[in-house]
Phi, psi and omega in degrees: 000128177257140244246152193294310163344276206294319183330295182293343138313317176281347188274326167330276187311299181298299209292337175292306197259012150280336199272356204249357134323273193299346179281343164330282197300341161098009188258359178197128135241157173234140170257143166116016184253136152314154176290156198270169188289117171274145159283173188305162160229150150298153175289170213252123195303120157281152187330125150327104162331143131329141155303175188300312191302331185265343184283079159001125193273113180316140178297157174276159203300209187229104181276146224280174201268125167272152199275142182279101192280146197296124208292116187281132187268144211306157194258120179315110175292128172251143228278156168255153161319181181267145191267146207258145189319143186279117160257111188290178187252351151288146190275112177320121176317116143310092195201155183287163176224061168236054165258025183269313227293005149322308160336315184063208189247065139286326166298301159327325184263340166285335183280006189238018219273137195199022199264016159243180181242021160285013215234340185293317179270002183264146173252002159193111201289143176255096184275344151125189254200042276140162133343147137250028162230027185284160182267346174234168196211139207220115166241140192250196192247319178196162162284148191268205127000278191267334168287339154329289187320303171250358164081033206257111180284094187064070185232026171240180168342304172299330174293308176320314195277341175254011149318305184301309184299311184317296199285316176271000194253283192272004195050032174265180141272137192295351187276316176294347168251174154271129180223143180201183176262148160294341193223125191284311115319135199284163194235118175352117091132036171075006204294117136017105175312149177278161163261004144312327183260327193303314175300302161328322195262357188294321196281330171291001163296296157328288163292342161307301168321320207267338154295302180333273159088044184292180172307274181261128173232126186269127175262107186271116158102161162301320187285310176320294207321289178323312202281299196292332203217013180024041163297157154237014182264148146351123173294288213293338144320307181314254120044134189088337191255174164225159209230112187271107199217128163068018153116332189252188190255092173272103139270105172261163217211182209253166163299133119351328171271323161325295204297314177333279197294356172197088198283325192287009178250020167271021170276310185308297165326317208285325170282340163278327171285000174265335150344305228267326174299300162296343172281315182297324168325311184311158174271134188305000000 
């Protein structure tokens, strides 16, 4: 039998732990009691990622606007040189410079002269070079290079030497004779005149000779010789003899430029200029 004592302990303790229920529970306080005991609490769980699949892929970034570069400026044109003057290797004739005008205007109608297709490539036609009252007269075959050039008859290396032979060979001055071409025009790469050109250039040949009206005409070459006397034999056949042709005494004699290139035949030469000397001797 339990004793009133101990009842009232238990009834003591159970009313204690209703009371300490509700007070847990918010629903009674008693003041003078200790706080009834909170259970722990956890700390609050961080957010789970997104899966992979949900994560959105970032726009890619925006590029920044590139500067547009200033456009370069052209560089200052510089002058080219000056091409430096053609200087011929002949000395220019002391002569007035009205001694063509015996010609009238043949020099003109040979400089518009177009009856070939040499008239395409020149840079000047050479009508020649003199006296128009000489008694000699020295035909060459064509302009070369430099007579192109300069508007000269043998006024290059071939011109020197027959500079020489006039003056030192015959004691003349190049200004007292004529010197001229068969052909008015240079001919491509120095090449042997055609008789299609030869022929074009004949009637100015011609009426030149016939103002002239020389004594002696010295023929430099084959193409004079052919042009002049319409021979086809060989100049060293030739050479030495004369020949009555176009109102004068035709010597024909080797080119100058031969001689350059085979100097032993300036012995030979040397007996045609001396030829070309006793035909002038002669009394007209």
């Amino acid at each position: 039998m339990i004793s009133p004592r101990q009842e009232l302990r238990e009834i003591t303790a159970a009313l204690r732990r209703s009371l300490a229920a509700e007070r847990a529970d918010g629903l009674v306080v008693l003041t003078g009691l200790p706080p009834a005991r909170q259970p722990p609490v956890s700390p609050p769980s961080a957010p789970e990622a997104p899966a992979a699949s949900a994560v959105s892929t970032p726009p890619p970034p925006v590029p920044e606007p590139r500067a547009v570069p200033e456009p370069p400026t052209a560089p200052a044109e510089v002058a080219a040189p000056a091409a430096p003057v053609f200087q011929p290797q002949v000395r220019a004739l002391d002569q007035p410079s009205d001694a063509l005008a015996p010609f009238g205007d043949l020099v003109g109608r040979v400089a518009a002269c177009r009856s070939c297709t040499l008239c395409d490539g020149r840079t000047a036609t050479v009508f020649g070079e003199g006296s128009p009252h000489a008694d000699l007269v020295f035909c060459g075959e064509a302009p070369g290079y430099e007579e192109d050039r300069s508007g000269r008859p043998f006024v290059g290396a071939a011109g020197v030497l027959l500079t020489s032979m006039i003056e030192n060979g015959l004691r003349m001055r190049r200004e007292d004779v004529f010197i001229l071409n068969t052909l008015k025009c240079r001919p491509p790469r120095n090449r042997a005149p055609s008789p299609v050109e030869a022929a074009a250039c004949r009637p100015f040949l011609e009426e030149q000779l016939s103002v002239l009206r020389p004594r002696v005409i010295v023929a430099l070459g084959n193409s004079a010789v052919r042009s002049l006397l319409g021979e086809a034999g060989g100049i060293t056949r030739l050479r030495g003899t004369v020949v009555d042709a176009l109102g004068a005494k035709v010597v024909p004699t080797f080119h100058p430029a031969y001689l350059l290139r085979n100097p032993a035949a300036k012995r030979d030469a040397w007996e045609d200029l001396k030829l070309v000397m006793r035909l002038l001797a002669e009394p007209r």
